[in-house]
N, C-alpha and C positions, 0 to 999 in steps of 0.2 A: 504494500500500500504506500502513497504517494500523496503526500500533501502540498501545494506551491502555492504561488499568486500564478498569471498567466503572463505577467510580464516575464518570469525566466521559465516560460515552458521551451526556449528554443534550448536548454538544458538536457531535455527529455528527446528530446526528438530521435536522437542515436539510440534508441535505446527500441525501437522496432519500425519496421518498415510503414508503417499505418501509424505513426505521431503525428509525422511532419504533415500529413495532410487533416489529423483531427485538429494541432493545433492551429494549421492554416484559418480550417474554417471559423472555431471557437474565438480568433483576432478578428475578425469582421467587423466591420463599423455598423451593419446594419442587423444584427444579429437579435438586437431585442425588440427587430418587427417580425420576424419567422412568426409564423404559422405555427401552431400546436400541430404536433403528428412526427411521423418517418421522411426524411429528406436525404436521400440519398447523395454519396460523398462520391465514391468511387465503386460502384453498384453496391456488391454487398460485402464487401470486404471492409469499406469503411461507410456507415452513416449514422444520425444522428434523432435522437428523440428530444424534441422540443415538449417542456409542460410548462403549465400554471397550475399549480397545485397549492391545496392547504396543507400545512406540518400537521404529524399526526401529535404536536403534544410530549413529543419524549418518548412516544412509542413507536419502536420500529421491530421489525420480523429479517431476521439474518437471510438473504441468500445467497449465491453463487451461481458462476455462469461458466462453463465448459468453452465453449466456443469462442467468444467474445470478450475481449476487454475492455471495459469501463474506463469512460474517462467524464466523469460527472465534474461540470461546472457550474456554476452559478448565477447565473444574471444579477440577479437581484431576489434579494430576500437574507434569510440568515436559516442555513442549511442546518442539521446535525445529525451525523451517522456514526453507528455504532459498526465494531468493528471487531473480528477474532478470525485468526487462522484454520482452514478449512480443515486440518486433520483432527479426527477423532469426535464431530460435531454428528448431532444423530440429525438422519432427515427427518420432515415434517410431510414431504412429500417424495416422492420419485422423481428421476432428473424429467423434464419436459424439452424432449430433443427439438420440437418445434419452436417453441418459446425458448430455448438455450437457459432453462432457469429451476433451479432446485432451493426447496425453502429448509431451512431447519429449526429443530424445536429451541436450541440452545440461547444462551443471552450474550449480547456483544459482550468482548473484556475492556473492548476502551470504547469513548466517547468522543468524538472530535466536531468542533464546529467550521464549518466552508462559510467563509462570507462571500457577499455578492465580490465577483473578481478572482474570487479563487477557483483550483480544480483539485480534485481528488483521481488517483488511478485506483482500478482495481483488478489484478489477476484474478486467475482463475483458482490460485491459492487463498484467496481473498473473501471471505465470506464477510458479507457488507448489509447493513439495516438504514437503507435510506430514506430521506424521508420523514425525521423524527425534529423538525426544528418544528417553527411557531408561527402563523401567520403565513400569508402569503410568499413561498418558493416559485420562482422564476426560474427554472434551471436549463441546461443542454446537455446531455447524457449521449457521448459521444461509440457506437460500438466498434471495434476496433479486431478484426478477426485477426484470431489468435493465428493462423495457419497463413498467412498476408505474408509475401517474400518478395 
């Protein structure tokens, strides 16, 4: 897991072949007019989920994602995800190879807050409870396939 601002994501960017184009798009200057939904980056190897969402309050539900790497930013709002290492976490469900997404019973071991401007990574070693700030989250949750060369 990865925590920055987006001003040194060109930091990250070596660090897999589908960065340099998540962070491309997450620099945009026109970024907090997108359209809620799927916007394709680089068909499906890289793209991007835009929300306007309510925090649940401090609660959030652990999962992971096989496929895909996470790269959750912020627009605006004040983010907070909980967060613990994939090994030994009992599932809640079975993996869901269409959704790329498995939930588990267990509770994060840390707590981190994402402000508007920052970004979070997450592997596939990365089991992540997003979603748990307060008020209105603005975010861009970038997917970033793990198997991209």
């Amino acid at each position: 897991m990865i925590l920055d601002k987006l001003g040194r994501s060109k930091l990250y960017e070596p660090m897999h072949h589908g960065f340099a184009a998540a962070f491309e798009f997450l620099r945009r200057k026109d970024l907090a007019d997108f359209p809620d939904g799927k916007h394709q980056i680089i068909d499906d190897l890289v793209y991007v989920l835009i929300s306007r969402e309510e925090g649940r309050n401090g609660v959030g539900r652990l999962e992971a994602h096989q496929k895909y790497i996470d790269v959750q930013y912020v627009v605006s709002g004040d983010e907070r995800i909980g967060w613990r290492a994939i090994e030994g976490l009992t599932p809640a469900t079975e993996y869901e190879t269409a959704k790329d997404i498995q939930f588990f019973r267990d509770e994060p071991t840390h707590w981190f807050d994402v402000k508007a401007g920052e970004f979070a990574i997450f592997l596939p070693t990365d089991a992540h409870a997003p979603l748990a700030g307060r008020g209105a989250i603005h975010k861009a949750v970038v997917k970033v396939a793990v198997d991209y060369r």
